[in-house]
VEXDO-949940 format. One record per residue: z, x, y of N, C-alpha, C, O, CB in turn; residue number from 1. Coordinates in nm, 2 decimals, decimal comma. Glycine has a CB too. Layout:
<nodes>
n_z_n_x_n_y_ca_z_ca_x_ca_y_c_z_c_x_c_y_o_z_o_x_o_y_cb_z_cb_x_cb_y_i
Z_X_Y_Z_X_Y_Z_X_Y_Z_X_Y_Z_X_Y_NUM
...
</nodes>
This chain:
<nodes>
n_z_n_x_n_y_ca_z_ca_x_ca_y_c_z_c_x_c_y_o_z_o_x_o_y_cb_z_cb_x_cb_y_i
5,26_10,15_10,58_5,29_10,21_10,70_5,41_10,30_10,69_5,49_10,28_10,60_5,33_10,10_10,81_1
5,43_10,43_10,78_5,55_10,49_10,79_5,61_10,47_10,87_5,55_10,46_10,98_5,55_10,59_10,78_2
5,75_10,44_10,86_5,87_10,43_10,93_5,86_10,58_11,03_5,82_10,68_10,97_6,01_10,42_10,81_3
5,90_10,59_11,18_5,93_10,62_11,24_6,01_10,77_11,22_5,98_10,89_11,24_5,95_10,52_11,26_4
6,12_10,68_11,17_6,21_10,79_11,13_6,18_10,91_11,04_6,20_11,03_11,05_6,31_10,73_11,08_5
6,09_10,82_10,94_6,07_10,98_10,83_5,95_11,06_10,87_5,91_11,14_10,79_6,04_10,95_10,63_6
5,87_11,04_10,97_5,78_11,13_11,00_5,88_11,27_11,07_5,99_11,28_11,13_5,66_11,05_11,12_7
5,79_11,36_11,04_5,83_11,51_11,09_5,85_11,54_11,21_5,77_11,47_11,28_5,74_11,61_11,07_8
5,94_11,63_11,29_5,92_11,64_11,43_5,77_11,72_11,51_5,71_11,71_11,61_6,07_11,72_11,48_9
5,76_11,78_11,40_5,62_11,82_11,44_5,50_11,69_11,45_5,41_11,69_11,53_5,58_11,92_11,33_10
5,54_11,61_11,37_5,42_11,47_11,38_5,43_11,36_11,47_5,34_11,28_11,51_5,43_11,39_11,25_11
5,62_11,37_11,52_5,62_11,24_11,63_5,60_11,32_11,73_5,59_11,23_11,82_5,76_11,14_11,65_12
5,59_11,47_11,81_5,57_11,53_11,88_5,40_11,48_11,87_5,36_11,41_11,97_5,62_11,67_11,87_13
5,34_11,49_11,81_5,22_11,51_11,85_5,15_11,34_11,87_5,04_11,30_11,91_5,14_11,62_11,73_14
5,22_11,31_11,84_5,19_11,13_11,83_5,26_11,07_11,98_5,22_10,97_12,04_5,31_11,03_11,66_15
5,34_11,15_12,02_5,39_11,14_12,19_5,31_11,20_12,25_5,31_11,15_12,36_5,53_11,20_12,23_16
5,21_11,30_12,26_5,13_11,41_12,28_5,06_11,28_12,30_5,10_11,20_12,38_5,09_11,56_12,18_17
4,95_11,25_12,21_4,82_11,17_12,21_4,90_11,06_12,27_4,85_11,07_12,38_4,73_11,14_12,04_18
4,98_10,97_12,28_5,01_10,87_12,37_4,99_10,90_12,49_4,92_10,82_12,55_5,12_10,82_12,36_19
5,03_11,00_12,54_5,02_11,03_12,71_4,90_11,08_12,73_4,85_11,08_12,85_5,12_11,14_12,77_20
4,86_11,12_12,65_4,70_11,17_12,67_4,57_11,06_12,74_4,49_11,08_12,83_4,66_11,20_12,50_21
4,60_10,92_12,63_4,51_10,85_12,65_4,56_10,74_12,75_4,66_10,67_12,76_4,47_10,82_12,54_22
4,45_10,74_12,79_4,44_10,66_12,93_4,47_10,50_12,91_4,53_10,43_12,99_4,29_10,68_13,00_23
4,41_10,47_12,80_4,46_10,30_12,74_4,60_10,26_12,75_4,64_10,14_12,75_4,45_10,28_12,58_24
4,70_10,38_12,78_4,81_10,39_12,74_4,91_10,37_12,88_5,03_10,35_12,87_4,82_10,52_12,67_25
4,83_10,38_13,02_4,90_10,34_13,16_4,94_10,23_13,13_4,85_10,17_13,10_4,82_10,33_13,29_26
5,09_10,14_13,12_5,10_10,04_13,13_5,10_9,96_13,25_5,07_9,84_13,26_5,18_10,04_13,09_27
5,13_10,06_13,36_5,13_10,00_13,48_5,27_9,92_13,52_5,28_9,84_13,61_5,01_9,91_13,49_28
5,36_9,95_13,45_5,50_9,90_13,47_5,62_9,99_13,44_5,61_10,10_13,39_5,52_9,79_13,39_29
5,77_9,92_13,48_5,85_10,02_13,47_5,91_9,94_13,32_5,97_10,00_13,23_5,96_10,04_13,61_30
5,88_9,81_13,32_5,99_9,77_13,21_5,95_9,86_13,07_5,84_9,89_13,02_6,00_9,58_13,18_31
6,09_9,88_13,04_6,09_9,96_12,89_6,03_9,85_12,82_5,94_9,89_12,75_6,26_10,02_12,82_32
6,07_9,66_12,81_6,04_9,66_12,72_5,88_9,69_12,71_5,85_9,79_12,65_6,08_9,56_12,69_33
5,79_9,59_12,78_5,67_9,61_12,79_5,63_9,79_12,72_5,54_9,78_12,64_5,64_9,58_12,95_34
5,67_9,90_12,74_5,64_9,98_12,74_5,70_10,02_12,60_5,66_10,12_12,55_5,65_10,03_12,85_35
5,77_9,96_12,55_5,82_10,01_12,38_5,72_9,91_12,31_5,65_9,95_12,21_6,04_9,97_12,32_36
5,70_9,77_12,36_5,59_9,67_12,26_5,45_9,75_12,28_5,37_9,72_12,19_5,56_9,49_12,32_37
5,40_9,82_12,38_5,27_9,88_12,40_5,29_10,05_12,30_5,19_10,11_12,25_5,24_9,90_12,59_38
5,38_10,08_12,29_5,38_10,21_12,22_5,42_10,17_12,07_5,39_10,25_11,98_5,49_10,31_12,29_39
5,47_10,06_12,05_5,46_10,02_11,92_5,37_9,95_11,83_5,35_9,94_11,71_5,53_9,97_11,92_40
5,29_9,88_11,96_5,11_9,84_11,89_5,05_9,96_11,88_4,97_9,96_11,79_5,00_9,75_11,99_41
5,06_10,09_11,95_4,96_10,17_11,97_4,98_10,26_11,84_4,89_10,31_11,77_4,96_10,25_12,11_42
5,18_10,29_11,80_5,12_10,32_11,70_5,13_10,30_11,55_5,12_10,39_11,47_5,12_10,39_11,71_43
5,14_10,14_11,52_5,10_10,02_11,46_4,93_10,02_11,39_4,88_9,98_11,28_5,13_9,89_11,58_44
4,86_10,08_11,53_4,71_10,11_11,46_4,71_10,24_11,42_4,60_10,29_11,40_4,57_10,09_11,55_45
4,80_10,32_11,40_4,79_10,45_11,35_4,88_10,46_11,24_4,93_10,58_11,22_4,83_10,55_11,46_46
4,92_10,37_11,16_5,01_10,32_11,03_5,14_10,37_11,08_5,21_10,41_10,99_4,97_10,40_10,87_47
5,18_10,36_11,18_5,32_10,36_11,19_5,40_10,28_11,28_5,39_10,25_11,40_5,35_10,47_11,22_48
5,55_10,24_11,14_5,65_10,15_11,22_5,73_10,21_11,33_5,83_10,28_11,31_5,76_10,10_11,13_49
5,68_10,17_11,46_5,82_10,20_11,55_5,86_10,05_11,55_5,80_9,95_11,53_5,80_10,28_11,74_50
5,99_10,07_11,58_6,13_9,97_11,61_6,18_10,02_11,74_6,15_10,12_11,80_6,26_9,99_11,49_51
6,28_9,92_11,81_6,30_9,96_11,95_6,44_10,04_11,92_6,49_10,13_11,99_6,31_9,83_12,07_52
6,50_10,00_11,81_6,64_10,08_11,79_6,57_10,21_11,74_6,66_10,29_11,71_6,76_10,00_11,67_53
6,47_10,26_11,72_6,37_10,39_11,70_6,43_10,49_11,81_6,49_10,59_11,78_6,19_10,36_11,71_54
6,42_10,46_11,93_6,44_10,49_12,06_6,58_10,55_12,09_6,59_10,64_12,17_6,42_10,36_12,14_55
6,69_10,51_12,01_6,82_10,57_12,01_6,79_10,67_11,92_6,88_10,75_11,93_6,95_10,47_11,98_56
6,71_10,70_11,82_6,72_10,82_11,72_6,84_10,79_11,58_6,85_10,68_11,53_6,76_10,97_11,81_57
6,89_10,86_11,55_6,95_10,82_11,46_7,10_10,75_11,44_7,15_10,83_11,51_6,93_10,91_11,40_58
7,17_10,69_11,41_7,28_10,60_11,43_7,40_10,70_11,39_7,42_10,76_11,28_7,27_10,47_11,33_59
7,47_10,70_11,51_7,61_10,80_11,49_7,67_10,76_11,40_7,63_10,64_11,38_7,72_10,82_11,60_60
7,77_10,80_11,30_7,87_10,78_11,18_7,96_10,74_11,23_8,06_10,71_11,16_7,92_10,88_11,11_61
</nodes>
């Protein structure tokens, strides 16, 4: 699997692209968490690790 982080911005753009795209993907809720564990199974079948600290981007110095 790839980590999150080292994919390209061109690749997590398009991997946010196809999430909103598909309709499997309405959670039907507001909670983040629900909605970070559904975006992280979804793309878990697409060989990639998200993490919820993924979501802050990269860790200030």
């Amino acid at each position: 699997m790839t980590r999150w982080p080292d994919l390209d911005e061109d690749r997590k753009l398009a991997l946010r692209a196809a999430y909103s795209a598909d309709p499997t993907c309405l959670t039907g809720t507001c909670s983040l968490e629900a909605k970070t564990a559904h975006f992280t199974a979804w793309l878990a079948e697409r060989g990639v690790d998200f993490r919820a600290e993924d979501l802050y981007g990269k860790p200030r110095p």
